[in-house]
C-alpha positions as a LaTeX table, in Angstrom:
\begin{tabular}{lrrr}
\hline
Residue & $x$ (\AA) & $y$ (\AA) & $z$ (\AA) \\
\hline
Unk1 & 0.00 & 0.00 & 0.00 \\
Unk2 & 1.46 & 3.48 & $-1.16$ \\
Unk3 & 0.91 & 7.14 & 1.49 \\
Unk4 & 0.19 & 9.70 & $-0.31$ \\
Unk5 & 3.05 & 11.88 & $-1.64$ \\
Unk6 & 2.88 & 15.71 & $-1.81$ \\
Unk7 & $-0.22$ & 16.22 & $-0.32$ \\
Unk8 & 0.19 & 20.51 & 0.69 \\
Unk9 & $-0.25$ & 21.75 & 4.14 \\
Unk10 & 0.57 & 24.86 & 5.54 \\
Unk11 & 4.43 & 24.45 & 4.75 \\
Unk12 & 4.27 & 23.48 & 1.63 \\
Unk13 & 3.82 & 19.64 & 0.22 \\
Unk14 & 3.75 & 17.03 & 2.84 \\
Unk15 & 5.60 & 13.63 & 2.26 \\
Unk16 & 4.73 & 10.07 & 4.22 \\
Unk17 & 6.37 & 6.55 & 3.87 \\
Unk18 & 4.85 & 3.27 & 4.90 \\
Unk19 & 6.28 & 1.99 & 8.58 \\
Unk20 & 6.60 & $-1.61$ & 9.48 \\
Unk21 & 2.78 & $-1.72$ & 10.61 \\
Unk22 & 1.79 & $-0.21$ & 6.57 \\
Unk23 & 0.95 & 3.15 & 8.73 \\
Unk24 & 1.75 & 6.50 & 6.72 \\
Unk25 & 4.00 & 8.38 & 8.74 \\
Unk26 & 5.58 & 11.84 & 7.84 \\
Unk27 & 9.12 & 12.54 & 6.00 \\
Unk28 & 11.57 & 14.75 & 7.69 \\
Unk29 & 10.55 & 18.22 & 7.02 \\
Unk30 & 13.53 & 19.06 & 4.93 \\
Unk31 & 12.66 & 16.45 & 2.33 \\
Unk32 & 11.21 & 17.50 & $-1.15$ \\
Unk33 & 10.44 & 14.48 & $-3.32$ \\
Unk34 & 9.52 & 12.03 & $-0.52$ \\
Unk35 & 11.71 & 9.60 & 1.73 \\
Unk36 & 11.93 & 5.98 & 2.67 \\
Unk37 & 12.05 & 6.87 & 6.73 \\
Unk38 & 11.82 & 9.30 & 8.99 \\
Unk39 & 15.53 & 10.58 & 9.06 \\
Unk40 & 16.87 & 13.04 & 6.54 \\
Unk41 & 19.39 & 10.47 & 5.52 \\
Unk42 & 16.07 & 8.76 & 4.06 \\
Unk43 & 15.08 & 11.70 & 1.43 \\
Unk44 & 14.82 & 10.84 & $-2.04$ \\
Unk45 & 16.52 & 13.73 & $-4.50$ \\
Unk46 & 17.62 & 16.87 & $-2.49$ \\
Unk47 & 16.70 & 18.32 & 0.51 \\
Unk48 & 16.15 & 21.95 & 1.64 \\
Unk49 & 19.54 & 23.21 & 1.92 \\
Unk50 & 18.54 & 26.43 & 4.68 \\
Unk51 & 17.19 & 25.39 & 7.96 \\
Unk52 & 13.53 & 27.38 & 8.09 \\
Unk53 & 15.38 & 28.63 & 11.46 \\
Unk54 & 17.86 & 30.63 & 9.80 \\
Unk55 & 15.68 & 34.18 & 8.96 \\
Unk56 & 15.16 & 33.74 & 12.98 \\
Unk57 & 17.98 & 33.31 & 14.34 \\
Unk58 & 19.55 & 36.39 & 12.11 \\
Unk59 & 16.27 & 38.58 & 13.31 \\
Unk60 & 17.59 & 37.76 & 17.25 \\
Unk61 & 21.56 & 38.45 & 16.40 \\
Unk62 & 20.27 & 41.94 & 14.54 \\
Unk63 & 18.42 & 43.01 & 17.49 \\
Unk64 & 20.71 & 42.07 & 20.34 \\
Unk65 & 23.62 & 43.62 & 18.45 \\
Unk66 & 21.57 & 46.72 & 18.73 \\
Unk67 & 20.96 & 46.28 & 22.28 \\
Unk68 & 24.45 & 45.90 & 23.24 \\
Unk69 & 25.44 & 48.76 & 21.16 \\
Unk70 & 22.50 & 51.41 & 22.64 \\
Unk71 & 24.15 & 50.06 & 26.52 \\
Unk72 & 27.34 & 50.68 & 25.17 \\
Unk73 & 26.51 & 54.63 & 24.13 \\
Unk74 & 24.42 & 54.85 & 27.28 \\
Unk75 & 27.50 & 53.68 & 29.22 \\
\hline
\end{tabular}
């Protein structure tokens, strides 16, 4: 029995893979074209290559750079 493959969600397509039991269970986020198993090591054909964590992550460094430099002035 086959899951189905790039079904869309709020993300983007979703991808599942048959477990032991014949349950569909989801890819790893990162994968694009499906997967065999849960890990990213299990994608078929490329993955995302930017973790959806990155934009974040720069938003935090911009602001607390600008935090430490106002204390610095203020100092």
């Amino acid at each position: 029995e086959r899951c189905p493959d790039g079904v869309l969600g709020e993300r983007g397509p979703i991808y599942k893979f048959p477990d032991s039991s014949r349950e569909c269970r989801p890819c790893h986020e990162n994968c694009t074209r499906g997967c065999l198993g849960p890990l990213l090591r299990d994608c078929l054909g490329d993955t995302l290559p930017v973790s959806r964590k990155t934009p974040t992550l720069i938003a935090v460094m911009v602001v607390g750079g600008l935090f430490l430099s106002c204390c610095i002035v203020l100092l």
